[in-house]
N, C-alpha and C positions, 0 to 999 in steps of 0.2 A: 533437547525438547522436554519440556515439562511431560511427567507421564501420569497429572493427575488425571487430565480431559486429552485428547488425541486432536485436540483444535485450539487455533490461537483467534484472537480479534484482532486483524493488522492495521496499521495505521490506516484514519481516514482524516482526511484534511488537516488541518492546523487544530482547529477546536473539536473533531467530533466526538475521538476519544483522547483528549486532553487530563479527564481524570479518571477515565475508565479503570486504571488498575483499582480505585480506592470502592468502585464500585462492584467488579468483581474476581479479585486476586483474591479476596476470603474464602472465595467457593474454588481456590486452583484452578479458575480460568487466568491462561497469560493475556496481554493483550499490548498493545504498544504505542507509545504518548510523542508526538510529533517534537522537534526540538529547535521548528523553523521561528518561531514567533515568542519573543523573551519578553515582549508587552503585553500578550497573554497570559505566558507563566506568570510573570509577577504580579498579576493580577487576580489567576489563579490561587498563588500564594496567601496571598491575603485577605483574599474570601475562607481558607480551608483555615488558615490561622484562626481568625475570629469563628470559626465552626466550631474549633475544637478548644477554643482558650491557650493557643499559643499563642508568645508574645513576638508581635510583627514588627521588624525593623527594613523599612523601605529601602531599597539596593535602585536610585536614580539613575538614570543615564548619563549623572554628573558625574559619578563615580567612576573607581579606574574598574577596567574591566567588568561592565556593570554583566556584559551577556552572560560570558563563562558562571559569574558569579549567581545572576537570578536560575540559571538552568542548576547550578547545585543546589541553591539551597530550596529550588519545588521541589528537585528529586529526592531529599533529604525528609524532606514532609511528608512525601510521598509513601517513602519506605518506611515512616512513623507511625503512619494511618493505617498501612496496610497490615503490618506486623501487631499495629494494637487492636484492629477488629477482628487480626486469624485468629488470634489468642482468646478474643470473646468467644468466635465460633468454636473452637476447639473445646474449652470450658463448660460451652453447654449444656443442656441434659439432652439426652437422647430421649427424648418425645416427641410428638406429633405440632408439624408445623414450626420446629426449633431452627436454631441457625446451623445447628451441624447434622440435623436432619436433613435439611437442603441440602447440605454439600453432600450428602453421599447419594441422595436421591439423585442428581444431578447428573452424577458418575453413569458413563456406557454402560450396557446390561451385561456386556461380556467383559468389563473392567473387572481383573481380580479384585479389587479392591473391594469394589462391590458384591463380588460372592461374599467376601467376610461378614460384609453388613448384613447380608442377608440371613448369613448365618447367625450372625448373633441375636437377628431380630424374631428366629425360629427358637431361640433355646428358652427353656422356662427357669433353669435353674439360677439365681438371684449370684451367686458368686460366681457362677461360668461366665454369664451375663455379662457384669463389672471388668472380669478378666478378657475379656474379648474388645471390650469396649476403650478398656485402656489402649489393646494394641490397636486398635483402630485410630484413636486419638493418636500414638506416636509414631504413624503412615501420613497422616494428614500432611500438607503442601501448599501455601501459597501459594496463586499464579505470577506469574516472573511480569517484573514492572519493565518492560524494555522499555526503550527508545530509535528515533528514527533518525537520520540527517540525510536528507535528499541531497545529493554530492554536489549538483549544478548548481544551489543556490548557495553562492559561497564569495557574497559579495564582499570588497574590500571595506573598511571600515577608516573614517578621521578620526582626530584628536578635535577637543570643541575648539582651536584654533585654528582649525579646517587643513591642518598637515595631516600626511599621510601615515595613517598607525601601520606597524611591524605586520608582517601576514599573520604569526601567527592569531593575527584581531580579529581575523576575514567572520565572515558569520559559520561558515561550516569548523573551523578550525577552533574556533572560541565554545561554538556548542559539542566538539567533542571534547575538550578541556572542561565543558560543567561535567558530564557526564563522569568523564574520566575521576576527577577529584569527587565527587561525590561516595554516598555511604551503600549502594545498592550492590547485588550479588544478581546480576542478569545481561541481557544480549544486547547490542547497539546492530542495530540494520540497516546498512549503507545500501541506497538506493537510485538510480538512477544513472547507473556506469562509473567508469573509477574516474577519481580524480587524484592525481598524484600528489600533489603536495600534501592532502589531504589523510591519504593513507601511511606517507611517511610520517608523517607528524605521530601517528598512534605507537609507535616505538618509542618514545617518549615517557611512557606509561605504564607500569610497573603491573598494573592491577588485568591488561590486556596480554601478558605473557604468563605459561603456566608456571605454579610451584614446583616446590622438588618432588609432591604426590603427582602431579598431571591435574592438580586444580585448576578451570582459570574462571576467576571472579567478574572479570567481563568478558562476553565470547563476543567473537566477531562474527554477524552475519549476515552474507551478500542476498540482495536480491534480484535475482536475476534471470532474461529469459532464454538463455539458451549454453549449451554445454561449452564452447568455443570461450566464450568472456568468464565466464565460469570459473577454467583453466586459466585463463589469463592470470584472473586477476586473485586466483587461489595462491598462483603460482610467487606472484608481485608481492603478497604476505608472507610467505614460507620465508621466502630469501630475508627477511630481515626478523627471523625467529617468530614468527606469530603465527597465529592458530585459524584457521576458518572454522566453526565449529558448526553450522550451518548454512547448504544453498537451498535459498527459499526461491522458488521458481514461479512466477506469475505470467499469465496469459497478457503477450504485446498488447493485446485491445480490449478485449473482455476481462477488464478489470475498472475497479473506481480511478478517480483522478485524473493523472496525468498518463497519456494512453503511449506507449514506448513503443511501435510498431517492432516486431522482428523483421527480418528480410524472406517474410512469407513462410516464416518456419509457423508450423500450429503446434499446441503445445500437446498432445498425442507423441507426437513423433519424436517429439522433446524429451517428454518423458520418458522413452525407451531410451533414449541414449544414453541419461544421465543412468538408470537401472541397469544398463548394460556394461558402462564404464565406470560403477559407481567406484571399484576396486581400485582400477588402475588410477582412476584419478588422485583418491586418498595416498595411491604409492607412491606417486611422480611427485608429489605435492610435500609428502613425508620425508623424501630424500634431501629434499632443500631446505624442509625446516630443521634435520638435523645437521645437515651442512653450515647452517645460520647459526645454529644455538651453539655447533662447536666454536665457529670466529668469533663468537660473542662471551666466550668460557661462559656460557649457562649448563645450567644441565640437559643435556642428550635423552632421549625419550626412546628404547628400542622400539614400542610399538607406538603407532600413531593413535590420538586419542581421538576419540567419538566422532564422528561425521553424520551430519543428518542432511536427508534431502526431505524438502517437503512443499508443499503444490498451494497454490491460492489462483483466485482471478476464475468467477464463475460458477462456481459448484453451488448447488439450491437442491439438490435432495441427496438422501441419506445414501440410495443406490448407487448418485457418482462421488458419489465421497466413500464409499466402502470397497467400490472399482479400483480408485486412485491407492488404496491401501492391499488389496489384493494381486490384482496386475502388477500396477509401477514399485511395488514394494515401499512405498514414500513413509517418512516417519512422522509424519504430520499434518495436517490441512490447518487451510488460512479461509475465514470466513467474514466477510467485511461488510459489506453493500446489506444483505437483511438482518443483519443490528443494527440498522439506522431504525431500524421499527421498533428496537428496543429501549426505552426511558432507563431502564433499569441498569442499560450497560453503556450507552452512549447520551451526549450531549446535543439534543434536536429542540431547535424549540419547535412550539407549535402547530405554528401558520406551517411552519418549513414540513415538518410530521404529515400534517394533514397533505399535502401538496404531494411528498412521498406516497404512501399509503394509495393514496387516488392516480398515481402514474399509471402510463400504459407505455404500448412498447413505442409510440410517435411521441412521449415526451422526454424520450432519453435520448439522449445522440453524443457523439463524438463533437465537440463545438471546439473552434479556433480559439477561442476565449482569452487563452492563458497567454499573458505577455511574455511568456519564455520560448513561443512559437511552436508547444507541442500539443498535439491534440488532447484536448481536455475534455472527459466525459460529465456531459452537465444535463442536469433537468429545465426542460424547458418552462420557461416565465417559473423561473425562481426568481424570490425577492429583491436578488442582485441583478438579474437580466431586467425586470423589471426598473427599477431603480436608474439603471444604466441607462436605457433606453427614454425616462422620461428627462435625462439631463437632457440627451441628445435633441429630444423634441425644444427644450428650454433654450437652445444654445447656450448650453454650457456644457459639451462633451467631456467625459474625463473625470478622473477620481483628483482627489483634493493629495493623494499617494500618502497618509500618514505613515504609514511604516514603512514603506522601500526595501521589501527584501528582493524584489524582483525587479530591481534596478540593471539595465545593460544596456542601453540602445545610447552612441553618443552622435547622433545623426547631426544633431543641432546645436550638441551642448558638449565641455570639454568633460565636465562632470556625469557619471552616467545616470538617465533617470527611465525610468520605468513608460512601457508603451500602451497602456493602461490611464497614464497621468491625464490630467487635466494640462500641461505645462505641453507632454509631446503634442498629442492629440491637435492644442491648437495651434502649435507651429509646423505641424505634419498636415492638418488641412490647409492653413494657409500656402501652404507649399504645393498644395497635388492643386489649388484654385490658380494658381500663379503661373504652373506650366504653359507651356504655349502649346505643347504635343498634348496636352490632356483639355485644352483648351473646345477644341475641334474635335473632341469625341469624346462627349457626354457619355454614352456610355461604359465606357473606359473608366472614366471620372468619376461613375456612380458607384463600377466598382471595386475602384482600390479609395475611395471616400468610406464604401463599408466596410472594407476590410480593416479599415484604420478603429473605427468607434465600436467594435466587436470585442474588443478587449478587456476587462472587468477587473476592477481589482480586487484578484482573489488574495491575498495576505491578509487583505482587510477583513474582508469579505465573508472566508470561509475561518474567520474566527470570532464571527459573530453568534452565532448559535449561543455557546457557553455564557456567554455574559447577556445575551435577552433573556434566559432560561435563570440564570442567578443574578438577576438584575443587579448589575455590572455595568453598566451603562455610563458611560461619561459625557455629562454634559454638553459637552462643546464639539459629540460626536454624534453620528445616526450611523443606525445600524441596519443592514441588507443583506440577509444571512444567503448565500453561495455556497451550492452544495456538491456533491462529486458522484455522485452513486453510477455503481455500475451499471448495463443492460438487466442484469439479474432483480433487479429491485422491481420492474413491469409485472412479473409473478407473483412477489409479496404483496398483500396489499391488507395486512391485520398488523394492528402496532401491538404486538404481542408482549408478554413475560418475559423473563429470561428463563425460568422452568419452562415455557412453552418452548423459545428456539432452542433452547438445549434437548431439550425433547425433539424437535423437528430434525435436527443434525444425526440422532442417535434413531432415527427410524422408531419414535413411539408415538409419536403425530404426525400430523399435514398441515403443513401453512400454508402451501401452494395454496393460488386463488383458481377457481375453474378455468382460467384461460389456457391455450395449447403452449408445453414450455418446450422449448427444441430440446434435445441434450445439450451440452455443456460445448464439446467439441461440436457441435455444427452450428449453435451462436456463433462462435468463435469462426469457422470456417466462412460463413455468412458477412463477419464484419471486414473478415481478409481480402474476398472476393468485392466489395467495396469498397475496402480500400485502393486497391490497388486498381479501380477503376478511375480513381480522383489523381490517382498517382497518375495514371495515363494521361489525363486531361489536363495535368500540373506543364508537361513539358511537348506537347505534342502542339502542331504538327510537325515540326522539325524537334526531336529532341536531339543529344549533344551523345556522342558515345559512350559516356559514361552513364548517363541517364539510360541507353539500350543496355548496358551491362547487367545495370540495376534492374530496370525491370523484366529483363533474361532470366537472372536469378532467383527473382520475385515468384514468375511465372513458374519456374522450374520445380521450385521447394512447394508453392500451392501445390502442385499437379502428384510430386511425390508422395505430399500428406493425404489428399484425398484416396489415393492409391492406399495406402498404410490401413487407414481408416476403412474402406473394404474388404479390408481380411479382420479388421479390428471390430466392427462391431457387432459380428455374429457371434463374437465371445464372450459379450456381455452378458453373463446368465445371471446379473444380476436385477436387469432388464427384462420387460416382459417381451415374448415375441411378436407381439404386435407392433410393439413400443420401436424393439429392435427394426422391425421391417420399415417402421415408417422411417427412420433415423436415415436408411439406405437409400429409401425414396427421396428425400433430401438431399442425400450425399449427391445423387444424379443428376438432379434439379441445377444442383451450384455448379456442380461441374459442366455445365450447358450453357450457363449464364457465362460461366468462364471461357469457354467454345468461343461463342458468339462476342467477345469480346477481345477477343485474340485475332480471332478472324478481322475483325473490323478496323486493327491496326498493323498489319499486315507488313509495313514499311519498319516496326520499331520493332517485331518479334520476328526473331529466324526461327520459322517453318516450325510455324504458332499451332499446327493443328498433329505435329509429327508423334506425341507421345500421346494424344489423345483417341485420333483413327488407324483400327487396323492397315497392316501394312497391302 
């Protein structure tokens, strides 16, 4: 973990920080650049080329290996831009409103770092001064350029003779090869559960295993929400000598994107476990990677190197982000969804800004949207919902698919194409108009007809922003920017500085808007106890045994968290007591709603009310 700033900015969508490091790794904030969309980076590329008078040589899709290729040579740019504006801020003079003024103003109030400055900002004497200020300048820190590969989108790829290319072409395996072959010294965050071929491929790669110090020049880091896959898939890198070097732990639902449900685990409960087991895990984990490194004659490591755990998905004020650091002992926070409000650090355009900013909490929801079938957290009548919905009216449902990375449905087609398309769409309505069983019940018809034109094509979609904002625009394309922001975004509502949200993080302001904001963990517990009411309604009234297993466990692990959570939040003295009492009153509330909803399915839960009423 970067130990300039104590927070990173994690990936949001495909474009929204797409160049976020170049905007602010000079002040040592880390932040993290998606690696799903190589028609963006290269296009990225070639805007920041002509920014800075580099000379642009276009990398077509005619070319061999155009993906791997365009993802090195942004990230190469990337690392050029960043290392030549640290070095302006570093160089500068220490006065008022300078660029290395910011960066230490920036810094926590309790950052060592920041005592220094302050001391040196106290001294009078003109060579003490100089001397102080040099070691300040040689503590200075870029923020770490990472990158992201969402593991499921890891579609196969052709030759332009329409033959089948080698896997390793696939989209996830080709954008860990930019990365991998690229010039950067920082983390790849592998997200959305493992995918195997994907992780052995990374042994391949010299820059992902340590040196003979314990260096390693790319870390591997899982993100992940719960202790169990954690281990798993800790364990699935050891065995072939590799390093986890951080579990970045996000909340199943109360997060941006694409919403990964737990099995009713909340992330409270999460979090003690990983704080509890943090030891053992690193041990079990350590045995196998020196076990690995001896079969492979690398060098053997007696102790095991650095392990972080650290937390995102929800946090909005400074009290649960200084909990998550005091409590769960976490070595980091993850801050996404309100720097969409910041220009300074993210890629928003306008309309989309404004649209944000003026949310409330009835225009964020969990939407089906995503043609990969997972719940996708969207703002409602965004310009892409919008957009969508006037084809639908035009009869022309469906996106036109230019990019395809979220190709997989082969319902119709031997080739797979995305459920989103304009191509599925009208061979999937023609087919639900054509049934004979859906024929004679219209209502049925109307709704797996909506369930079908719900679909948006976010590849495209949520890489629009960047290029309406740097007018990027290609001709022969329209643009309908699709956005992801989490529940937390309803309380922002000031498109702030980056001095302002760094200040808001670090308890020196409020950006809160006057509306009532839950804690963190009772958002979270609120969107579970709805979920799992959808989930009820998915398979009832006969569900299938497995489906009672599931919602058994679902049931079981809510019931436990809430339980956890009243002995947990009378210890939050970083809370006020009022704050804290209402929080409880909450806690009651849901667990009632949960009552009564258990009760009313009586046939799918064994003895639904047994951990909840005294005996």
């Amino acid at each position: 973990m970067n130990n300039t700033h104590s927070f990173h900015i994690p990936v949001m969508g495909t474009g929204f920080t797409i160049d976020s490091p170049i905007k602010v790794a000079k002040y040592g904030i880390s932040s993290v650049v998606s690696l799903v969309d190589d028609t963006l980076i290269e296009d990225m590329r070639k805007y920041y080329c002509e920014q800075i008078g580099e000379a642009y040589t276009p990398i077509t899709k005619y070319d061999e290996d155009y993906r791997a290729r365009r993802i090195t040579a942004y990230l190469n740019l990337l690392d050029l831009i960043v290392k030549k504006d640290f070095a302006n801020v570093q160089n500068s003079a220490f006065e008022p409103d300078s660029e290395i003024t910011k960066y230490f103003e920036l810094l926590a109030d309790n950052s060592p770092l920041k005592a220094q400055y302050q001391t040196m900002l106290q001294k009078e004497n003109t060579e003490t001064k100089k001397e102080l200020q040099t070691k300040l300048r040689a503590q200075m820190r870029p923020g770490s350029i990472d990158v992201n590969i969402m593991t499921k989108l890891d579609r196969n790829n052709f030759a332009t003779d329409k033959t089948p290319l080698p896997a390793e072409f696939s989209d996830a395996l080709a954008a860990l090869r930019g990365y991998a072959e690229s010039s950067l010294n920082s983390a790849i965050i592998l997200s959305a559960g493992i995918n195997r071929r994907l992780y052995t491929y990374v042994e391949k790669f010299k820059d992902f295993y340590a040196d003979a110090s314990g260096f390693i020049k790319k870390k591997i880091v899982l993100k992940v929400s719960d202790y169990r896959s954690s281990l798993t898939q800790g364990r699935f890198f050891a065995k072939k000598g590799l390093w986890v070097s951080e579990y970045r732990i996000e909340s199943g639902l109360n997060c941006g994107g694409h919403a990964f449900a737990t099995d009713g685990f909340l992330m409270g409960p999460i979090l003690e476990e990983f704080k509890n087991k943090k030891q053992e895990l690193i041990d079990s984990i350590h045995k196998l990677y020196t076990s690995a490194l001896k079969t492979k004659n690398k060098q053997n490591f007696e102790k095991p190197h650095s392990v972080d755990i650290t937390a995102q998905g929800g946090i909005g004020t400074s009290q649960e982000n200084d909990f998550l650091f005091t409590w769960y002992k976490v070595d980091g926070t993850g801050w996404g969804t309100p720097f969409l409000l910041v220009p300074e650090a993210t890629n928003v355009d306008k309309e989309t800004l404004g649209k944000l900013a003026a949310a409330t909490e009835n225009d964020l929801y969990l939407s089906p949207i995503s043609p990969l079938g997972v719940p996708f957290n969207n703002l409602r009548d965004s310009l892409s919902d919008l957009e969508k919905m006037r084809r639908v009216r035009t009869d022309r449902p469906g996106s036109a698919c230019p990019k395809g990375h979220l190709v997989s449905n082969t319902e119709f087609t031997e080739k797979p194409i995305c459920t989103a398309s304009r191509q599925y769409q009208k061979l999937k309505l023609e087919n639900l108009e054509q049934s004979p069983e859906l024929r004679d019940n219209p209502a049925e018809l109307k709704k797996q007809w909506n369930a079908v034109i719900q679909k948006a094509c976010i590849c495209h979609d949520l890489a629009a922003s960047p290029l309406i904002e740097n007018k990027l625009e290609k001709k022969n394309l329209k643009y309908f920017t699709a956005v992801c922001p989490g529940p937390n975004m309803a309380y922002f509502s000031t498109i702030a500085t980056l001095t302002e949200m760094v200040s808001h993080i670090y308890g020196r302001i409020n950006l809160l808007n006057p509306d009532y904001r839950p804690h963190m963990f009772i958002k979270e517990l609120k969107m579970y106890v709805e979920y799992l009411g959808k989930e009820i309604k998915k398979c009832a009234p006969t569900p299938s045994d497995k489906q009672v297993e599931y919602l058994n466990k679902f049931r079981d692990n809510l019931l436990d968290g809430i339980e956890y959570y009243k002995k947990l939040f009378p210890k939050m003295i970083e809370e006020t007591e009022s704050y804290r009492a209402k929080a409880l009153e909450e806690l009651q509330l849901f667990k009632k709603k949960l009552e009564i909803s258990l009760a009313e399915h009586k046939n799918i839960f064994s003895n639904p009310l047994q951990k909840l009423l005294p005996v």
